[in-house]
C-alpha positions, 0 to 999 in steps of 0.5 A: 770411374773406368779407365784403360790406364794400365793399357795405355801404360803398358803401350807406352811400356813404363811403370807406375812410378815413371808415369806418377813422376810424369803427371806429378802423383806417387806410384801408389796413386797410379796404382789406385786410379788403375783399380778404380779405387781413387778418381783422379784430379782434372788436370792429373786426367788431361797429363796422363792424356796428353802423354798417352796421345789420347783425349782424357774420354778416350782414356776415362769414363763415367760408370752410373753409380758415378752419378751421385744424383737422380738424372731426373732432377738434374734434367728438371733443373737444367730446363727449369724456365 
């Protein structure tokens, strides 16, 4: 998963620890979702979000090897009659 969330950080001009207490994690995990290393719960998405004045998209996105399942089956089951 990509993120702007050390940009969006750094306009709200805190740290990592500050904005772990906000949304309730530690400034280690800040720091893991920052490096795109630990995706972060729904509702941890929709804080930060909310703090930033931005939507949770605007903020996070999938990359393609989020997809952990062929598109082409997703699709076959989807329209599956």
């Amino acid at each position: 998963m990509k993120n702007s969330l050390k940009v969006e950080r750094a306009i709200l001009n805190i740290s990592q620890e500050q904005l772990g207490k906000l949304v309730g994690v530690t400034k280690q995990t800040i720091n893991a979702i920052e490096k795109g290393k630990y995706a972060p719960s729904g509702l941890v998405m929709m804080k930060i979000a909310y703090l930033c004045h931005k939507s949770v998209n605007d903020i996070f996105s999938l990359e393609e090897e989020d997809w952990s399942i062929d598109e082409q089956n997703i699709r076959m089951e989807i329209f599956k009659k």
